[in-house]
C-alpha positions in Angstrom: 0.0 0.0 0.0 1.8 3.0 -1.3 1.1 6.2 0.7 2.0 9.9 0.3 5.2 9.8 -1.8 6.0 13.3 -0.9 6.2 16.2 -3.7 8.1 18.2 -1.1 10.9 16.3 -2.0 11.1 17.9 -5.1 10.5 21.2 -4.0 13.8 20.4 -1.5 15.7 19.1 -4.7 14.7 22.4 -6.8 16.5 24.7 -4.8 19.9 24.9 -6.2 18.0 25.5 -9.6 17.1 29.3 -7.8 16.8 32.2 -9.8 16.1 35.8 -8.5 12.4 36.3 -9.1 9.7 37.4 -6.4 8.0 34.0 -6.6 11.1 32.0 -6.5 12.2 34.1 -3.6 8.9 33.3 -1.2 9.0 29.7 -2.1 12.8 30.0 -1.2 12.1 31.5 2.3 9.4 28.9 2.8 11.1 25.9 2.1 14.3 27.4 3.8 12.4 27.8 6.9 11.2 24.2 6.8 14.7 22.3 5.9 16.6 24.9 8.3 14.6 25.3 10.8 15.0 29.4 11.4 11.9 30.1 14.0 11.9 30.8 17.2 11.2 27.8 19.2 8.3 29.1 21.0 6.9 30.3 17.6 4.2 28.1 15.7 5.1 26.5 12.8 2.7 25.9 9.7 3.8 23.3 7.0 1.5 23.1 3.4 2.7 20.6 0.7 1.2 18.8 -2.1 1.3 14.8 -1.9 1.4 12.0 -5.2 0.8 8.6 -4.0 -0.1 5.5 -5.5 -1.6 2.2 -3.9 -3.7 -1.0 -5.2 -6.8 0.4 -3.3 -6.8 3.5 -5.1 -4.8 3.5 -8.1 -2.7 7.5 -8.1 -3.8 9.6 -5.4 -3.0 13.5 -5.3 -3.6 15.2 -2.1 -2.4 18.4 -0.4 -1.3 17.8 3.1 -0.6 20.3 6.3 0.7 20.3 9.6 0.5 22.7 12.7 2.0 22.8 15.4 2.3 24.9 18.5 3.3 25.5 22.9 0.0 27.0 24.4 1.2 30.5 25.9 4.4 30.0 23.6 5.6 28.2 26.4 8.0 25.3 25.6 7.2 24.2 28.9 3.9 22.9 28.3 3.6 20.1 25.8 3.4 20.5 21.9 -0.2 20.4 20.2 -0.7 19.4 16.5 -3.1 19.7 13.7 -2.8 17.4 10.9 -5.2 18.2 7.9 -5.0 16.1 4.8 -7.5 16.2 1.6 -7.1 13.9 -1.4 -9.0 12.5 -4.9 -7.8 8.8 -6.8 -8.2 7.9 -10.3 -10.3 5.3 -8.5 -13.2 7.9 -7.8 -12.0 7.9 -4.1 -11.8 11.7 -2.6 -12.1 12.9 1.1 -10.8 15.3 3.8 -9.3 14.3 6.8 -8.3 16.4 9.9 -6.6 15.1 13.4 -6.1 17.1 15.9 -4.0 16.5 19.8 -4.5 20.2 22.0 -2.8 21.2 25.1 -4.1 23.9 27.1 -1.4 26.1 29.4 -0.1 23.7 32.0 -2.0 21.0 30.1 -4.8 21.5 32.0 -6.9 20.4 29.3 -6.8 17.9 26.6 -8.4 17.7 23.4 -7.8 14.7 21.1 -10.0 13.9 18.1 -10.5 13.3 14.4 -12.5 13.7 11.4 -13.4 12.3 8.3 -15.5 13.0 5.5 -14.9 10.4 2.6 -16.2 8.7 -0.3 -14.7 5.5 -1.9 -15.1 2.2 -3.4 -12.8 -0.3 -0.5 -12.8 -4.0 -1.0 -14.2 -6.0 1.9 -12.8 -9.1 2.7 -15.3 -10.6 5.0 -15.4 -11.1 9.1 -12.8 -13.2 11.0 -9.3 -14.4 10.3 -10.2 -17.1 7.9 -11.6 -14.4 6.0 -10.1 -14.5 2.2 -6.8 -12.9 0.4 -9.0 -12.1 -2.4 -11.8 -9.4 -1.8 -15.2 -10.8 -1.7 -17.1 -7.5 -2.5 -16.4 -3.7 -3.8 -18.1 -1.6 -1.5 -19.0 1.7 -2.5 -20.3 4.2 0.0 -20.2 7.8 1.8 -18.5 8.3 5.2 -18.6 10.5 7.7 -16.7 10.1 11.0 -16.4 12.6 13.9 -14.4 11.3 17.2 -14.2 13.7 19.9 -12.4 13.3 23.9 -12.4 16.7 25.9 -10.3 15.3 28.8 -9.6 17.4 31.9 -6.5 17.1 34.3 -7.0 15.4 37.6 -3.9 14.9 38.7 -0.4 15.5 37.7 -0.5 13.5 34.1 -4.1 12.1 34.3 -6.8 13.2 32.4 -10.9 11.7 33.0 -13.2 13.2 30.5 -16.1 12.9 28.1 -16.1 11.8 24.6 -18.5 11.2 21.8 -18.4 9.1 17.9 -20.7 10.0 15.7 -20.5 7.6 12.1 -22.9 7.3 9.1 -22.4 5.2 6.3 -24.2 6.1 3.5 -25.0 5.3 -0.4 -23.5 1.9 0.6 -23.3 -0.7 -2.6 -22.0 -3.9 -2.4 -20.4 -5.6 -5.9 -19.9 -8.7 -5.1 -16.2 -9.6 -7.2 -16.0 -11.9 -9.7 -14.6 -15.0 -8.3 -17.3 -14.0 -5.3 -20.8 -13.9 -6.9 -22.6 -14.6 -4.5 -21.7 -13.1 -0.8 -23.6 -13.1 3.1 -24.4 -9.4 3.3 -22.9 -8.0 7.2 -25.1 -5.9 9.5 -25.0 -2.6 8.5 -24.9 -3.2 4.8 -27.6 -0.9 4.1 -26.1 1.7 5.4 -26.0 3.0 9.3 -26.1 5.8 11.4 -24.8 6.2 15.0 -24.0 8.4 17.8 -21.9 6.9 20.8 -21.5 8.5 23.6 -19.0 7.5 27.1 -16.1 8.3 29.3 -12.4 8.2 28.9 -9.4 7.8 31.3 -6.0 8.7 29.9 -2.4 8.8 31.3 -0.1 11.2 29.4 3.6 12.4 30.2 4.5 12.7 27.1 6.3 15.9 25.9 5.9 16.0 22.0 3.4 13.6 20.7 5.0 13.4 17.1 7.9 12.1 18.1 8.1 10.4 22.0 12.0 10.9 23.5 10.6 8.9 27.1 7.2 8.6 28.6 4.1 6.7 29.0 0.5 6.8 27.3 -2.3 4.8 28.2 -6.0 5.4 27.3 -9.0 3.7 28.4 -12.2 4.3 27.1 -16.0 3.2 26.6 -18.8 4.3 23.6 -22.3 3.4 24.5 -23.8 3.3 20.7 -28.4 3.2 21.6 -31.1 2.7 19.4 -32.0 6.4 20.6 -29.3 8.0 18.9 -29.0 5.4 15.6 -29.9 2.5 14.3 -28.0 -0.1 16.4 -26.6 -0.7 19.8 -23.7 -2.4 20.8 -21.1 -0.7 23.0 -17.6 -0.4 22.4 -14.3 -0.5 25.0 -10.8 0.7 23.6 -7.6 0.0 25.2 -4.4 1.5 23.9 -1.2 1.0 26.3 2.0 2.9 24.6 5.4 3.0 26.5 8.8 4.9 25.3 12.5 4.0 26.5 15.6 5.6 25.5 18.6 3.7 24.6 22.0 5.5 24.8 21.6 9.5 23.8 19.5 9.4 20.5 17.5 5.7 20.5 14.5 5.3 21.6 12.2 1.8 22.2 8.9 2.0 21.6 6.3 -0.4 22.0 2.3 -0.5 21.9 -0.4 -2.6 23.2 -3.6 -2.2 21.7 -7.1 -3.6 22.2 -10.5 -3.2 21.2 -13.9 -4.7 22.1 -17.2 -4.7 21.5 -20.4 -6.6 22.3 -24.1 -5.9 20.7 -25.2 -5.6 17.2 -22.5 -4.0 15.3 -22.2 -2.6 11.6 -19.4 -4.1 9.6 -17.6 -0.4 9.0 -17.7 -0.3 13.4 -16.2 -3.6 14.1 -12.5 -3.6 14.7 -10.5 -2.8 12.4 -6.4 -4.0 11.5 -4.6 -2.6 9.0 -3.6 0.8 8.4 -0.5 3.4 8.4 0.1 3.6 12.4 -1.0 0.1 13.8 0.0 -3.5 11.5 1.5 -1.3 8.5 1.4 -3.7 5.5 -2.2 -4.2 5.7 -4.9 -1.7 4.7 -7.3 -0.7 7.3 -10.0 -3.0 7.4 -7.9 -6.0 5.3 -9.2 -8.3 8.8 -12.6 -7.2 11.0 -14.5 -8.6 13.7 -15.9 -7.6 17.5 -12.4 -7.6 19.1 -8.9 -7.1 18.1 -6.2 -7.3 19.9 -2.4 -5.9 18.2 1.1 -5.6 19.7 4.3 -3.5 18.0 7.7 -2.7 19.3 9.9 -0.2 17.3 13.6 0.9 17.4 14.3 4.5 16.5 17.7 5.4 15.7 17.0 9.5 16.1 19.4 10.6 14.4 22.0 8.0 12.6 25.5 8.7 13.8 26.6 9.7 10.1 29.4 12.3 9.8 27.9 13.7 7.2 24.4 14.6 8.7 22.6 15.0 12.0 19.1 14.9 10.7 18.8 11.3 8.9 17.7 8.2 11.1 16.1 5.1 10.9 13.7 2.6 12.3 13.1 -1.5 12.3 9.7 -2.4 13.6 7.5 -5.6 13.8 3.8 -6.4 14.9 1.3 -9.2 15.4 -2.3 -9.2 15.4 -5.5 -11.1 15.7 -9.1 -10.1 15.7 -11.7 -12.7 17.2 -16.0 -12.8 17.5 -15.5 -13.6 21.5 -12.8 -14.5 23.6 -14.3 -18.5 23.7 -13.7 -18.5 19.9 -10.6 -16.6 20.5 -8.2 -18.7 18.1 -4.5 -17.8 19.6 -2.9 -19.8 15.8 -4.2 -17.9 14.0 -2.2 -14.6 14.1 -0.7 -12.6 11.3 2.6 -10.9 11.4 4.0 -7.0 10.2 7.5 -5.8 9.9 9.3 -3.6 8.5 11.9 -0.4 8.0 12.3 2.9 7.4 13.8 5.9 6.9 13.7 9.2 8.8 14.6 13.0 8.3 14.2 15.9 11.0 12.0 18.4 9.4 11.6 20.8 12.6 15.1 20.4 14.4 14.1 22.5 17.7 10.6 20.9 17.7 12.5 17.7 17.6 10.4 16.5 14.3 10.6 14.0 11.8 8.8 13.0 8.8 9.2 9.4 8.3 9.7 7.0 5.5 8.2 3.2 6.1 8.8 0.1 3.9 6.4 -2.8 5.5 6.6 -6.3 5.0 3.6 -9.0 5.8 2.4 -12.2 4.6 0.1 -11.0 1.8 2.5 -8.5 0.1 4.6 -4.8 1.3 3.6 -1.3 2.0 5.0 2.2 1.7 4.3 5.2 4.4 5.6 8.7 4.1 3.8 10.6 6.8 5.0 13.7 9.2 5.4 12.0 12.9 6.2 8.7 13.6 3.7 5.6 13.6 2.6 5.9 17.7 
């Protein structure tokens, strides 16, 4: 799965090709600022690029991407917040607009992490379970809209207890059932579904810059009631998500992430758990394996920077994963788990924010993957 092959890259490459014109001087300013870094620390820093990417889902994708991040009060003190927006359209007919966002008030007093994402695409579903096929059983065409919101308030030193609410509808869903496939068992929710969940959160955060974790701890639990009140099924949903960051030496650092996710009721196909995706079991595209629960571990070594004489911005990272999602924990089958590893490389794109934008090959039993994306993985 090829993602985001970056056209900054270019732009970087471009510049010894300067002349003196007023155009060629802003867009030699900006992209000075961005490879050398000249802001004050304290300052905010605003990053707007165009992306080419290419992947067996969607054929060529072109996007434009951007990235903001800030200290509350200008205070490095405090712990860095980031926006991530990113809007794209495929040869495939596949076009969408995504925005993540991680906010620190002063003296991260409050904590606001959430996403969105409006999108419509044709994805090919696999099925349910881990026995579910290599080969797609169905095209599914349909129109997205997700909203995930936690407003999280500090209890104690690192400890946030909050609200949060998910709001999904899938609409204009189609099922085309692939031609080896004909015939397929339609999932709940393939009609199409609206729902509002609603619970509480409890999260444990000492970590200093989210994009890129030097030491520290992060470990969220949380639970989304989904009632017939507020959409058309109910289940509820419990999310576990344990990450933990250990330097080695003066620039490595091990990472490692335990994540889990469970859910009991009636739930849609597009709300079970998912595997797959750019942060979590890179190799696989999100959704390659669903069911009620998952359950995913990664460890990954960062080498932040290389020691290379040459450079102090280049580094490096070897990771690996295995996953498994199940229908209960009686039919919980411990075999049958799939494997992700992989490489990658790394360049400091904000020196004094301590920023990299990373560069993942992925390797898993079905075929490889390619990341380029502005933070590392978790």
């Amino acid at each position: 799965m090829y993602r985001k092959i970056v056209f900054l890259l270019i732009l970087i490459l471009c510049l010894p090709f300067y002349s003196p014109t007023f155009s060629q001087n802003i867009f030699k300013k900006y992209v000075n600022g961005i490879i050398n870094d000249t802001s004050d620390i304290r300052e905010p820093q605003f990053l707007m690029y165009p992306t080419v990417a290419y992947s067996p889902e969607t054929s060529w994708e072109i996007g434009f991407s951007s990235l903001y991040v800030y200290y509350p009060k200008k205070d490095t003190t405090n712990r860095l917040s980031e926006v991530n927006a990113f809007t794209f359209f495929t040869l495939q007919n596949q076009y969408g607009l995504w925005l993540d966002h991680a906010l620190y008030t002063d003296k991260n007093k409050w904590f606001f992490l959430g996403r969105l994402r409006l999108q419509s695409f044709p994805l090919k579903y696999h099925g349910i379970g881990m026995d579910s096929p290599a080969g797609y059983l169905a095209l599914v065409e349909a129109n997205q809209i997700m909203i995930r919101e936690r407003v999280l308030r500090q209890v104690r030193k690192n400890l946030f207890f909050g609200l949060q609410a998910d709001f999904q509808r899938l609409g204009g869903v189609d099922f085309k059932a692939s031609p080896e496939n004909p015939t397929i068992d339609l999932p709940t929710g393939s009609e199409g579904s609206t729902n509002l969940g609603l619970g509480v959160g409890l999260v444990y955060d000492n970590r200093h810059n989210v994009l890129n974790v030097r030491k520290g701890l992060f470990s969220e639990l949380a639970i989304l009631r989904y009632t017939q009140a507020l959409g058309d099924f109910g289940f509820t949903s419990v999310l576990s998500d344990t990450r933990i960051y250990r330097p080695i030496g003066k620039n490595n650092v091990l990472a490692a992430q335990l994540l889990g996710q469970f859910t009991t009721g009636d739930v849609p196909f597009n709300q079970l758990a998912l595997m797959g995706g750019d942060n979590m079991m890179r190799g696989y595209y999100m959704g390659r394996y669903r069911d009620k629960n998952l359950l995913a571990f990664q460890v990954e070594n960062r080498f932040l920077p290389l020691p290379l004489g040459f450079s102090k911005r280049i580094g490096a990272a070897v990771f690996g994963g295995l996953g498994t999602v199940f229908p209960d924990f009686q039919k919980a089958s411990i075999h049958k788990v799939v494997w992700s590893a992989g490489a990658g490389l790394r360049f400091l794109l904000f020196p004094k924010k301590d920023i990299y934008t990373r560069f993942d090959l992925a390797y898993t039993q079905e075929g490889s993957g390619v990341y380029l994306f502005i933070g590392e993985a978790f």
